[in-house]
C-alpha positions in Angstrom: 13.6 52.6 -15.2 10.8 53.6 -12.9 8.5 51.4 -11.2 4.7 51.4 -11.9 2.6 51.6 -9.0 -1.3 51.6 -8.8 -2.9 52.7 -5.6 -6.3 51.7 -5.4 -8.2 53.2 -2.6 -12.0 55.1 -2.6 -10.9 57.8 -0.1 -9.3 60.5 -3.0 -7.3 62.4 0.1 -5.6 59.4 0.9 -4.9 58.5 -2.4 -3.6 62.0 -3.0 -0.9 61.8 -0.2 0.3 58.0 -1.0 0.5 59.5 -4.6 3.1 62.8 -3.6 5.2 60.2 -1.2 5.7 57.8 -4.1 6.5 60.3 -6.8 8.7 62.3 -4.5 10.6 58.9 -4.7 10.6 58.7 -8.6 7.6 56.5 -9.0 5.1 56.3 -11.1 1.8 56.5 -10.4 -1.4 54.8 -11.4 -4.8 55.7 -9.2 -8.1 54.2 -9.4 -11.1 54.1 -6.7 -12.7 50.7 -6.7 -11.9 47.1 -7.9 -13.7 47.7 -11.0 -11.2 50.8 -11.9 -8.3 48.9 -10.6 -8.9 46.3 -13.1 -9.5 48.3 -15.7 -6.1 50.0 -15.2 -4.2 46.4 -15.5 -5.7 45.9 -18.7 -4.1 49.1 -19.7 -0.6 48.5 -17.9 0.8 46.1 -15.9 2.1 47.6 -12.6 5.4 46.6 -10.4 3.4 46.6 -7.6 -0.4 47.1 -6.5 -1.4 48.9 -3.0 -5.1 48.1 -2.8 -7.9 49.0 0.0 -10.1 46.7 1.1 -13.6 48.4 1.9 -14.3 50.2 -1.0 -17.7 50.9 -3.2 -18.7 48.6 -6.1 -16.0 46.0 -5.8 -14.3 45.5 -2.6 -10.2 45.1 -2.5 -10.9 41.4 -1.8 -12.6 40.8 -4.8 -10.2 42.8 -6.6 -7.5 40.9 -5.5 -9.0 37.6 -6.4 -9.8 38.8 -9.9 -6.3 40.3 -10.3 -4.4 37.1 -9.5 -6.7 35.0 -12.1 -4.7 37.5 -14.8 -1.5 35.1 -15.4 0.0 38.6 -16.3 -0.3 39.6 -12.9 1.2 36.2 -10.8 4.1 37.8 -9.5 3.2 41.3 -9.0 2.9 41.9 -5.3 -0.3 43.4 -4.1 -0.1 44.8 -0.7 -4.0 45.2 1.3 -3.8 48.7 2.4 -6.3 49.3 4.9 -7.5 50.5 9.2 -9.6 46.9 8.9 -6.9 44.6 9.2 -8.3 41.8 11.5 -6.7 38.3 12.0 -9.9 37.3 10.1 -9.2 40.2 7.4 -5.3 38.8 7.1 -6.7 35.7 6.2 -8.7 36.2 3.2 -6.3 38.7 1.9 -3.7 35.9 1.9 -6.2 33.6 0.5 -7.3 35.8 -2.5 -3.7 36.1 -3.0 -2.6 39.4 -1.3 1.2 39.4 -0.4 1.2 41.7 2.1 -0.3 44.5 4.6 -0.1 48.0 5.2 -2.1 49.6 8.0 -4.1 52.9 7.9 -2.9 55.7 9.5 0.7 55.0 8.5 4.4 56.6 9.2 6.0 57.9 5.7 9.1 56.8 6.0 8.4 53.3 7.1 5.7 53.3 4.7 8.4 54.2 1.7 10.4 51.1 3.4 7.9 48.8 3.0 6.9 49.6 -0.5 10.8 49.0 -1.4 10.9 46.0 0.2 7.3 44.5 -1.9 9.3 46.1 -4.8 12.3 44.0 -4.1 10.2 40.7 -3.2 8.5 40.9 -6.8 11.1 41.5 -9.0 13.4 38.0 -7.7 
């Protein structure tokens, strides 16, 4: 069965490219552009993993995250902060809103492929 994943990011061209590279793998995909659409998505479906942007309009990732980790039905579903602002500051409160993981912005394909595996892999134990 195919995975579910939900890229949540404001910038649609980024989101567009992330989308290709994961269906080209035989994912599914799930989009939304801001914390608020994110979380209405999860009430819809429950994804296998969740690639989220930090700095984005109306509810920023971190919030998002926070609010996505209080759903029990989203405990271990790995959400991976997907973002250019990745300070030791920003690692930080990612972890402590519950993020699992990082991804930075610009990114390599095929390493980026990799690491979504891997996050795939790490929630599903």
């Amino acid at each position: 069965m195919s995975k579910n994943i939900l890229i949540v990011d404001d910038e649609v061209d980024v989101v567009e490219v992330i989308e290709m590279l994961l269906k080209n793998q035989g994912y599914n995909v799930i989009t939304a552009h801001n914390g608020i659409e994110a979380l209405e998505r999860i009430e819809k479906k429950i994804p296998d993993l969740v690639i989220l942007d930090i700095m984005m309009p109306q509810m920023d990732g971190l919030e998002a995250c926070k609010k996505m980790r209080e759903n029990e039905k989203m405990e271990n579903v790995p959400i991976v902060m997907f973002s250019a602002k990745l300070s030791a500051v920003d690692k930080k409160e990612a972890f402590e809103v519950g993020a699992d993981g990082f991804i930075t912005k610009p990114f390599n394909a095929r390493g980026f492929i990799a690491g979504i595996r891997t996050y795939l892999e790490l929630g599903h134990m």
